[in-house]
C-alpha positions in Angstrom: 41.7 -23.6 -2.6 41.7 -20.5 -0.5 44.3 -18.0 0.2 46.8 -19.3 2.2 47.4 -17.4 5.8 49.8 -14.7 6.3 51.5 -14.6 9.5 52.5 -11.0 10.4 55.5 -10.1 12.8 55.3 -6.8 14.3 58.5 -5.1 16.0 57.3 -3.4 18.8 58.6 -0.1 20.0 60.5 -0.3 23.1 58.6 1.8 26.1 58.9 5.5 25.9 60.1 6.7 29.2 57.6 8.9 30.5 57.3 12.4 31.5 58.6 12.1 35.0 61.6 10.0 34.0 62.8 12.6 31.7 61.7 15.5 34.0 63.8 13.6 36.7 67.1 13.2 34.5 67.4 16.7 34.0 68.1 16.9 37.6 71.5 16.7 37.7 71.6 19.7 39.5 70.2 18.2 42.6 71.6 16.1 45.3 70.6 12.4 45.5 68.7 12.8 48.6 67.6 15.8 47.2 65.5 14.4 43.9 63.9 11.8 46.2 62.7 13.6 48.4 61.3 15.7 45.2 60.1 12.3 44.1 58.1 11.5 47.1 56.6 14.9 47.6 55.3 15.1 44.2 53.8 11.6 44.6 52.4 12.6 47.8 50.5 15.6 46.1 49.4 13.7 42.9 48.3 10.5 44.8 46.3 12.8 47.8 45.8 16.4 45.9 45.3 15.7 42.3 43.9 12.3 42.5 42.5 12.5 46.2 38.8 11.7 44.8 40.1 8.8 42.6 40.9 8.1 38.7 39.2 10.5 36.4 36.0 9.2 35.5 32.1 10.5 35.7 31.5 7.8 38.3 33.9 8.6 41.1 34.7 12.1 40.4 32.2 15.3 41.6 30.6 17.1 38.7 32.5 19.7 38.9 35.8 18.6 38.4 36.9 21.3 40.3 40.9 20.4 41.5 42.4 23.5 42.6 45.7 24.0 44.6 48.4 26.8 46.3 52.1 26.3 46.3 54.0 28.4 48.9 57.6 28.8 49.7 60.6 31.0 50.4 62.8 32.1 47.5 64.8 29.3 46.3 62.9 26.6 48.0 61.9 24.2 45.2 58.3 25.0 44.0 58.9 25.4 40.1 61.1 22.0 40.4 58.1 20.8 42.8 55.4 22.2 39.8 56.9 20.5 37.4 57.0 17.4 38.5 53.9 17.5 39.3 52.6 18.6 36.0 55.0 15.4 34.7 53.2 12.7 37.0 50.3 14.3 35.9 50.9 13.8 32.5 51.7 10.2 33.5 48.8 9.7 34.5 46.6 10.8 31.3 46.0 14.3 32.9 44.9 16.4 29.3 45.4 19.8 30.3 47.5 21.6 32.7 47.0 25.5 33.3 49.7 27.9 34.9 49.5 30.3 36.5 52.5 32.0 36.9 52.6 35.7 38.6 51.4 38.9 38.0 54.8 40.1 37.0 56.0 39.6 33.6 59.2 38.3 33.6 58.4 36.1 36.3 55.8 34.4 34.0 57.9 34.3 31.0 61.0 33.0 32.6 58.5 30.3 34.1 56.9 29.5 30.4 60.6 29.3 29.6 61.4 26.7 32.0 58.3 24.6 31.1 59.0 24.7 27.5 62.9 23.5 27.7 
């Protein structure tokens, strides 16, 4: 006789929420209308910035790779929430790298590399 079969059940994980849901809880801070408006801007620059010449792949995409980008605003206007959730739809999205640069100044950069890290 042989060996008799083995059934195995497997629990599955439930879905990790990914980086933009958790980027988007921690804005509590933010009006409603606010963080969907944040929402939709980010999508808008992912969908037609970051992913303007398609999915990542050697078929679609120019040799170069080259992806490059400027964020301008007034003080307080929203363009480290903006980065960041851009960097977390990135991510998303199976983006591997994601360089900052963040001012010539010092503490402008830390407090920036502080933010990203919490």
């Amino acid at each position: 006789m042989g060996t008799p079969l083995q059934e195995t059940v497997y629990d599955l994980p439930q879905a990790q929420p990914g980086w933009w849901d958790r980027y988007s809880e921690c804005l509590d801070y933010m009006s409603e209308t606010g963080r969907n408006a944040l929402d939709c801007d980010t999508s808008y620059i992912v969908e037609h910035g970051i992913f303007g010449s398609g999915e990542p792949n050697p078929k679609d995409w120019p040799v170069s790779r080259l992806r490059t980008g400027l964020v301008m605003g007034s003080v307080q206007s929203g363009k480290t929430a903006s980065m960041f959730g851009v960097i977390a739809k990135c991510i998303d999205r199976q983006v591997d790298i994601v360089i900052v640069l963040a001012g010539t100044r010092r503490s402008l950069w830390h407090q920036t590399y502080d933010r990203l890290s919490e």
